[in-house]
Structure formats: structure tokens, C-alpha cells
C-alpha positions in Angstrom: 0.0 0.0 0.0 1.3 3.3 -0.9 1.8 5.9 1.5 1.6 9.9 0.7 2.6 13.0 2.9 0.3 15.9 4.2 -0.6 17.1 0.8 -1.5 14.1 -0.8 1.5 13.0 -2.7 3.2 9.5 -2.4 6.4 8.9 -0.8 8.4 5.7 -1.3 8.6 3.7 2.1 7.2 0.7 3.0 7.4 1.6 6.4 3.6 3.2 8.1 5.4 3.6 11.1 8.4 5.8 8.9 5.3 7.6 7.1 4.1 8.9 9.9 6.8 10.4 11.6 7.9 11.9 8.5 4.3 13.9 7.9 4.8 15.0 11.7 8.5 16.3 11.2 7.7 18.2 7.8 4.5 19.8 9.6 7.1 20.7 12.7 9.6 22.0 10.2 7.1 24.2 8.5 5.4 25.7 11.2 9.1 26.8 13.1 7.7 24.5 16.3 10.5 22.4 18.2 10.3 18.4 17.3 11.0 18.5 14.0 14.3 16.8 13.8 13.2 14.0 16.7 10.7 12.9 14.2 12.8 12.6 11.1 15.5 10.5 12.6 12.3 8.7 14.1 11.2 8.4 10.2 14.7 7.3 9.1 15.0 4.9 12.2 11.8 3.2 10.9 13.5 2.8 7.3 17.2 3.8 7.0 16.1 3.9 2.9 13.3 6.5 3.2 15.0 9.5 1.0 13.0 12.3 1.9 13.1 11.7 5.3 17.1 12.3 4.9 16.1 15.4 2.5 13.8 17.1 5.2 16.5 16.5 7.9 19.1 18.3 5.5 16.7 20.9 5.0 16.0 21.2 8.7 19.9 21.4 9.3 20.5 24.1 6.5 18.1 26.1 8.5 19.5 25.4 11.6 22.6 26.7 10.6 24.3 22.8 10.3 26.3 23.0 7.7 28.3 20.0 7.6 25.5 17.6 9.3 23.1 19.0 6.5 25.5 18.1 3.8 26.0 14.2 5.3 22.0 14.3 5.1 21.2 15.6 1.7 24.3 13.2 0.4 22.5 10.4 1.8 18.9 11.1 0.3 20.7 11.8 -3.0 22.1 8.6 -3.1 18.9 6.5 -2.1 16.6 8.2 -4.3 19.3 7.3 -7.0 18.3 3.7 -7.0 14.5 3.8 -6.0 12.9 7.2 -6.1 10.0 8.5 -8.5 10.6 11.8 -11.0 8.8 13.6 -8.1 11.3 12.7 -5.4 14.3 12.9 -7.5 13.7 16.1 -8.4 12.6 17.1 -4.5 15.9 15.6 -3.2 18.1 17.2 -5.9 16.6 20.7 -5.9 17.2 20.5 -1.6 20.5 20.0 -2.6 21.1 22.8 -4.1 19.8 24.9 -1.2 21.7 22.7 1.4 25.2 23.4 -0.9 24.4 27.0 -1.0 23.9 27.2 -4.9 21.1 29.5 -4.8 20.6 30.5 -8.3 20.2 27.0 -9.1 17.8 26.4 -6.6 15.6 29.0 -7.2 15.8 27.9 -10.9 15.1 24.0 -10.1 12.4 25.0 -7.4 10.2 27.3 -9.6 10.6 24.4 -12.6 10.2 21.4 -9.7 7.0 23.5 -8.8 5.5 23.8 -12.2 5.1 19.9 -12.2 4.2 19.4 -8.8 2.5 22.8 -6.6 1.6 20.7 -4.0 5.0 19.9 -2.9 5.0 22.2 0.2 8.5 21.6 1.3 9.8 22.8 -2.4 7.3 25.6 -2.3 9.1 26.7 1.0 11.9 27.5 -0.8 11.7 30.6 -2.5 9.4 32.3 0.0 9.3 33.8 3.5 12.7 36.7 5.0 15.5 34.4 3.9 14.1 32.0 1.0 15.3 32.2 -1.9 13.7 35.2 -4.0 14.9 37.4 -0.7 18.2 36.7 -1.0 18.3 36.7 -4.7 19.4 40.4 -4.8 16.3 41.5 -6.8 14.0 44.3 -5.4 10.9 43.2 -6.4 10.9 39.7 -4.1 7.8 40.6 -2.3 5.5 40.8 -5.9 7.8 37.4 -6.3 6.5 35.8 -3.3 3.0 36.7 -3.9 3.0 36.1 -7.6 4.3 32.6 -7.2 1.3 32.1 -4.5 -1.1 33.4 -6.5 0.4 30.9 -9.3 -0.5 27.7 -7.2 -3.3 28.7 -5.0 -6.0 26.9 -6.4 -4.0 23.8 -6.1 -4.2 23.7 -2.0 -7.0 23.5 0.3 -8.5 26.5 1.6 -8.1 25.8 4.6 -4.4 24.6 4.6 -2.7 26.2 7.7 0.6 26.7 5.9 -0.1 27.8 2.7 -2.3 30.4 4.1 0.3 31.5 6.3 2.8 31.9 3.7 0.4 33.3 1.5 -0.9 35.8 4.2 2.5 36.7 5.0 3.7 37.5 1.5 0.9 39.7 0.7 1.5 41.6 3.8 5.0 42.2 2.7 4.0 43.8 -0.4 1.7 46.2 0.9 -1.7 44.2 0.6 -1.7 44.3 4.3 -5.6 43.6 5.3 -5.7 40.9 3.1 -2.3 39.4 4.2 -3.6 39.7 8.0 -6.3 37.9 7.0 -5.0 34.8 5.4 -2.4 34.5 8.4 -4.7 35.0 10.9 -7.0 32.1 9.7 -3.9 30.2 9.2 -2.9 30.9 12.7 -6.7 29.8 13.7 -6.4 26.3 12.3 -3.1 25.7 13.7 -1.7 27.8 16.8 1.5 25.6 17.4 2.5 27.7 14.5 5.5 30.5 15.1 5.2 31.3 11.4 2.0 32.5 11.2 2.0 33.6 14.6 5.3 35.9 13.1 3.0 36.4 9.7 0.3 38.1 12.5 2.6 40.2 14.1 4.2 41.5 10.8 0.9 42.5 9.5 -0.3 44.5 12.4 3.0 46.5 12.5 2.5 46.9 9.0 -1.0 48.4 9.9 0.2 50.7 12.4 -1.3 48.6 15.6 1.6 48.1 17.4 -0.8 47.7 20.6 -2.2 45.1 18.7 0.8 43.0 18.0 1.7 43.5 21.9 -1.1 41.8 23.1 -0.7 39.2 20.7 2.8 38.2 21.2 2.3 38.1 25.0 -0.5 35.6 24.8 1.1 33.3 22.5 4.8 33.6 23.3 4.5 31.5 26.2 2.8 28.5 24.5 5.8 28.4 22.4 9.3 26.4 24.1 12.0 29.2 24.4 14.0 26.3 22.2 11.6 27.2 19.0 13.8 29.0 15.7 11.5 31.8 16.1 11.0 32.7 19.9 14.0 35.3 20.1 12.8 36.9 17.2 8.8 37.1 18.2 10.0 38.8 21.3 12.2 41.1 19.4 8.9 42.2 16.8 7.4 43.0 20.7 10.4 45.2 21.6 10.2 47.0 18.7 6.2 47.5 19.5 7.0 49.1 22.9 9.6 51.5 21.1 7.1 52.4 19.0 5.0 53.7 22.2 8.3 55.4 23.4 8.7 52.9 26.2 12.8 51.9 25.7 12.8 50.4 29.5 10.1 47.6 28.4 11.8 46.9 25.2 15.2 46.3 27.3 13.7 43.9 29.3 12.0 41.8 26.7 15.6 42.4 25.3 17.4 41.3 28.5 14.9 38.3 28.6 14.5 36.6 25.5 16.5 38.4 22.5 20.2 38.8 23.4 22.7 36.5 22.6 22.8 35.1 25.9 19.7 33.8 26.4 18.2 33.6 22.7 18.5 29.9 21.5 17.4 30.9 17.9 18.6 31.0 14.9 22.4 33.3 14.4 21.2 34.8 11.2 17.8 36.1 13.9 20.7 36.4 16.6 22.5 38.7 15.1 19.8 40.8 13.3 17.6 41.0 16.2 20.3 42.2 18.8 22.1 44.7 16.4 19.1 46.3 15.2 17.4 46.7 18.4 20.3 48.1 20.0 20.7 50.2 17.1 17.5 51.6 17.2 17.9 52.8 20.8 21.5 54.2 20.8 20.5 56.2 17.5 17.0 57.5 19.5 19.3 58.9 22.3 18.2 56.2 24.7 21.5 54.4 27.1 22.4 51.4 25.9 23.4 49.5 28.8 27.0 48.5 29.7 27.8 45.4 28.3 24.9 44.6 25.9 26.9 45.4 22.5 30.0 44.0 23.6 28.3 40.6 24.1 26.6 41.3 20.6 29.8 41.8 19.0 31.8 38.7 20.4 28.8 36.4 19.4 28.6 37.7 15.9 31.9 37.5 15.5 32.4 34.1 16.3 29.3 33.6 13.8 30.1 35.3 10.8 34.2 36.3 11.1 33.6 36.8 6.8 31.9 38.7 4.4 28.9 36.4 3.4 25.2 37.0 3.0 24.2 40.6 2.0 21.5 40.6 5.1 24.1 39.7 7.7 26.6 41.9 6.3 24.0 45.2 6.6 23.9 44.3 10.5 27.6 43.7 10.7 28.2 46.9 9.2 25.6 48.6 11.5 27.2 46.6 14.4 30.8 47.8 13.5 30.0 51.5 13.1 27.7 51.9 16.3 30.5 50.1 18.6 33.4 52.1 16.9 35.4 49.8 15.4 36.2 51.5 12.4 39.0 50.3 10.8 37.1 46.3 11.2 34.3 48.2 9.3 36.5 49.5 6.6 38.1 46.4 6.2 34.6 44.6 5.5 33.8 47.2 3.2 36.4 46.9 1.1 35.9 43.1 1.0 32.3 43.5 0.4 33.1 46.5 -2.4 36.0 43.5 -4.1 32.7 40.9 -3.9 30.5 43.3 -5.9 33.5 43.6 -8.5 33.3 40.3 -9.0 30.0 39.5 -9.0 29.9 37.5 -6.3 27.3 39.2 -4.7 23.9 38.9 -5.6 22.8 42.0 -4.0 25.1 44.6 -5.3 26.9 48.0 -4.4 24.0 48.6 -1.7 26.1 46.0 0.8 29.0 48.4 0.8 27.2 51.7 0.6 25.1 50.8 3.7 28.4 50.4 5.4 29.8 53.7 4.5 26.8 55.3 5.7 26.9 53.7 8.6 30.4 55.0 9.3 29.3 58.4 8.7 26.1 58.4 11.0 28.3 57.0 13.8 30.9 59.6 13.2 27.9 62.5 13.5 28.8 63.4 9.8 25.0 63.2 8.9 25.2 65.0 5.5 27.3 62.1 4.3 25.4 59.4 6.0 22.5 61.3 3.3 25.3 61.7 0.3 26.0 58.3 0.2 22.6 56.4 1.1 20.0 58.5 -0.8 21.2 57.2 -3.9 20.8 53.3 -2.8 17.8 53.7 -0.8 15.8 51.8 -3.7 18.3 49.2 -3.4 17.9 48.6 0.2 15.3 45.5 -0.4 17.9 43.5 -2.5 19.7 42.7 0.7 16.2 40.2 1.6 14.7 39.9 4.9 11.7 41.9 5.9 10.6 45.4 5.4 10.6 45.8 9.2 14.1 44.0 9.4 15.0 47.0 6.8 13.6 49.8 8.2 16.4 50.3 10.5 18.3 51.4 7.3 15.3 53.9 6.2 15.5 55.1 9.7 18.9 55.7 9.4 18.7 58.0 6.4 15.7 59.5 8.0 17.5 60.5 11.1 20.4 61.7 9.0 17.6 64.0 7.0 16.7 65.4 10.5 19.9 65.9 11.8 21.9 67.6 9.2 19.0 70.1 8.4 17.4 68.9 5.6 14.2 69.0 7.1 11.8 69.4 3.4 13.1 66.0 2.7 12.3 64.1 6.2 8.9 66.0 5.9 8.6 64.1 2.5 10.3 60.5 3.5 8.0 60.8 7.0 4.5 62.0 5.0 5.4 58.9 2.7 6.1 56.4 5.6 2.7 57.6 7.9 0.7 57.0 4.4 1.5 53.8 4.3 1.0 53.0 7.6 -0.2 55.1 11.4 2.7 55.1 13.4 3.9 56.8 16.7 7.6 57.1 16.5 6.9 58.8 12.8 3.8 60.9 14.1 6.7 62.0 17.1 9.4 62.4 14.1 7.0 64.6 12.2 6.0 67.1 15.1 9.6 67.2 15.4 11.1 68.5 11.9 8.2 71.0 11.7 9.6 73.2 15.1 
């Protein structure tokens, strides 16, 4: 008898015991909840020859920032589905290999074609979308219409009550501006599965998007404790409820939620989150006037260096940058700089001559030379998006520039960059901001 995963596609095992497991760990996987990788070695303890068991593991261990274990996993599926696997699971095993060995283009490439053939394959479809799949970290600016086209593409090939496609669905429209509907699809996905940190996260994005901070307060501190401090996703939950309390000028409550779930020390999520969170947070603060206390970016600055000692992905090296400039080590940020400027040259990264310019400016704003923190980011600011993640992972660059507007007198252009930012969504801090450049 043939056995199939959650979507209704069959998977080659003979093993119902091995099935099972492996429909529970791709659910865990998918919805960012803790388990995950206990049920796929359950799967591949059930049958040692079940390929996409080893393929979700790899996947699992990409994510978790394994690089070597996810390699050992991905070479073992690709070498069992070899001898025994369908067209379907070939192509699902060989396209996770490309993501696992960090050949992106590919990927995309062989995940968008894999897709074509088979929409239903939800682990595939995973791929390209959310903060850091693959169309975010492609370098192009338009990956939020990319998310949402591609879920647009395949939508009437999933259930309509499927709690992960309308999360991701939900969340990519709320990335690209269709906020009420993207609030709506998450929520509902969220509804029919609440052991779910990604639409849980999908939520909270889309009422900060809509200006109700309040809102995303009280949601985060209902659900946050359901969800083991061990899940990917708990740091960075707690940070989107830090950021909500800045926005209601309140820096003491976003320190402790800081102190208590985000910084390195006590945040067991992901480093790419890790970093991010604690940099930009701490950012955020220091450039609002507000005491950073003793300590806080030191311990920031010895865990992300022991993380990411080299240039690499165009997202880690905006907050490295950030990170260098606000704790004054200069020359360190020059030197990155320079190695970032000699990757552009040679095309080695995807996201371009914004990686380097972000750094510069970032120099300058922590050197109190405001107008050319403006001179050199004003001309990028379009590029910002190509470095992936989230708008509200990017808006500590916009806020940057905005700052620098404000503080080097060119108040005609905050009062346009703020009038732009309050149209397309209410907001506090701007609504503060904007009292402010008109005295």
C-alpha cells in the first residue's frame, strides 16, 4: 500500500510507522515548532532507505545553521533516491541540494521548474518564500511581488483551509503592501493551527504593517509563552514585541523583553535572527538617544563575531556593518567594506553595491557626519530590499537616512520621507518624528 505525505502526494517507504513520523516532522519544520528533527531520525530509524526523510533533515539542518550535518544528510537522500525514487522525489531531493550546498541560483531555478510539475509539494514551495528564501536573498528588489506572484500561481491547487499555505500566502501579501488581506490569510492560518510560530510571526508583521503596534503586543504576549524558548522563532517574536513598545516610546520595556528573551545570551534561535535582532534593536535605541546598557553590545559583538568572522550573505553583512560602526570599530568596518566592495567587483554578490554603501553610511552616522550618512545612502535607498529579509528588518536602514535627513537640516526632505512612511502605515515614533522637523 502506498503511503503519501500531508498534501496528498506518495512517498516511497514501505514503512507506516516511517510515514508517519515523516508527515509530523515536515508539519514541525514548516510551522518553526520544536520536534522537528526527533521525528525525522524517528522516520529514518523506521527505514534507513526512506530519502526524503534524509532530504527534510538536510533541509532542517541548513536552517539550523548545520552545515556540515546538512551536507551528510542531503548526500545520503541523494544517493537512495538514486536507485528507487520516482521523477517527483528525484527532483525534491536534488533541488534541496542545491539549497543545502548554497547554490542559490540554481535552486531557485530547479524550485520554480520542480514547482511547475508538482504545486503541491510544500516543502519545495518553501523554498523561494518567507525573510530568507530564496527570492529574498536573490538580490532582486521586487521579491515581495515574487512571493506573492508565485502564491497566486499555485493557489488553487491547495485546500482552503491549509494552515501553511495560508500563512505563507498571508504573509507575503503583507510584505507587499496588501496588508488587510495578508492579515487575513495568516490569521485564519494561525486559527487552524496555533502551534505555529510562522503565522504567529505572519500576525505580528501584518499588524505593525497596519500601524497597531498595541495590537501586536497583546498578541505576542499571549502566545509567546505557549511556544518552548528552544523554537527558531522565539528570540525573534520577542524582538517584533520590543520593537512595538519602542514604537510607544517605552525603551525600558523593550530592554527587558531584550534582556529576557533576545540577546545572545539567552536567545537559542537562529544566528542569522541572533544577530539581526540584537544589532538592530540596539541600534534603534542608541540612534534615539536612549543608554544602551553597559555590556549589551559587547556581548553582541563577540557572538557575531564568532558567527560570521567573513563577508557572506548581503542581510548579515547590513547588521555587521551597523554593528561595526555603532561600537566604533572602524578600521574592522572599513576592512569589511572593502571586502564587500571587491565581492561586488566580481560578482559574487547577488545584491550589489547597496552591501558596501550601507556600510559607508553607517560610518558616517556614527561619526555625527549626517550629511554624508545622506550623500551616500540616498542614492541606494531603492536598493535597500535587495539585501532580503523583511521590510521591518529593513527599516532600521530607512530610519537611518531619516535621522540623517533630520539631523543635518534637511528637514523638506524628512517631511517628505515621513509624510510617505505615515501614508503607508499610522505610526507613533513617525507621528513624534513629524511634530519634530516642523519646530
Amino acid at each position: 500500500m502506498a503511503e503519501f505525505d500531508n498534501r496528498g502526494l506518495p512517498i516511497s517507504t514501505g514503512s507506516l510507522q516511517a510515514a508517519a513520523s515523516y508527515r509530523t516532522g515536515v508539519d514541525l519544520l514548516l510551522s518553526a515548532w520544536p520536534g522537528a528533527e526527533d521525528a525525522l531520525r524517528q522516520a529514518i530509524d523506521h527505514d534507513p532507505q526512506f530519502a526524503l526523510a534524509h532530504a527534510a533533515l538536510a533541509r532542517l539542518r541548513a536552517i539550523n545553521a548545520q552545515p556540515a550535518d546538512a551536507r551528510a544528510s542531503i548526500a545520503a537522500a541523494l544517493e537512495i533516491v538514486a536507485r528507487n525514487g520516482s521523477p517527483r522525489e528525484i527532483s525534491h531531493v536534488s533541488t534541496l541540494s542545491l539549497a543545502v550546498t548554497g547554490q542559490s541560483v540554481k535552486a531557485l531555478e530547479s524550485a520554480l521548474a520542480h514547482l511547475e510539475q508538482w504545486p503541491r509539494d510544500v516543502l519545495i514551495l518553501s523554498l523561494p518564500l518567507g525573510a530568507f528564501g530564496l527570492f529574498a536573498f536573490s538580490g532582486m528588489t521586487g521579491h515581495d511581488q515574487a512571493r506573492v506572484d508565485l502564491c497566486e500561481r499555485v493557489a488553487d491547487r491547495y485546500d482552503t483551509d491549509d494552515w501553511w499555505f495560508l500563512t505563507y500566502r498571508g504573509w507575503s501579501h503583507a510584505e507587499n503592501g496588501s496588508v488587510a488581506k495578508g492579515r487575513d490569510l495568516a490569521q485564519r492560518g494561525l486559527e487552524r493551527r496555533r502551534a505555529n510560530a510562522n503565522a504567529a510571526h505572519a500576525v505580528a508583521h501584518a499588524m505593525l504593517e497596519q500601524g497597531a503596534a498595541g495590537e501586536a503586543e497583546t498578541l505576542l504576549e499571549g502566545w509567546l509563552p505557549e511556544y518552548d524558548r528552544a523554537g527558531m522563532l522565539h528570540g525573534h517574536l520577542a524582538w517584533h514585541a520590543a520593537l512595538s513598545a519602542l514604537e510607544r516610546d517605552d525603551p525600558q520595556h523593550a530592554l527587558a523583553i531584550y534582556a529576557k528573551h533576545v540577546r545572545p545570551s539567552v536567545s537559542l534561535g537562529l544566528p542569522i535572527n541572533v544577530v539581526s535582532d540584537t544589532v538592530s534593536l540596539l541600534w534603534r535605541l542608541q540612534a534615539n538617544g536612549y543608554a544602551v546598557p553597559s555590556g549589551m553590545w559587547e556581548e553582541v559583538e563577540s557572538y557575531a563575531g564568532s558567527r560570521y568572522p567573513n563577508p557572506g550573505l548581503a542581510f548579515v553583512e547590513m547588521h555587521m556593518g551597523l554593528l561595526a560602526a555603532a561600537t566604533g570599530r572602524h578600521v574592522a568596518a572599513t576592512d569589511r567594506i572593502d571586502a564587500n566592495a571587491r565581492r561586488v567587483a566580481d560578482g559574487a554578490l547577488p545584491a550589489g553595491s547597496v552591501v558596501p554603501a550601507i556600510g559607508l553610511a553607517a560610518l558616517a552616522f556614527a561619526n555625527a557626519d549626517h550629511a554624508e550618512c545622506v550623500r551616500i545612502l540616498e542614492p541606494v535607498a531603492g536598493d535597500v530590499a535587495r539585501v532580503g529579509g523583511s521590510g521591518a528588518q529593513r527599516e532600521v536602514i530607512e530610519d537611518m537616512l531619516l535621522l540623517a535627513l533630520m539631523r543635518s537640516g534637511q528637514s523638506a526632505k524628512a517631511r517628505d520621507l515621513l509624510d510617505r512612511r505615515l501614508h503607508r502605515r499610522p505610526s507613533q515614533r513617525d507621528t513624534r518624528w513629524r511634530r519634530q522637523v516642523e519646530v
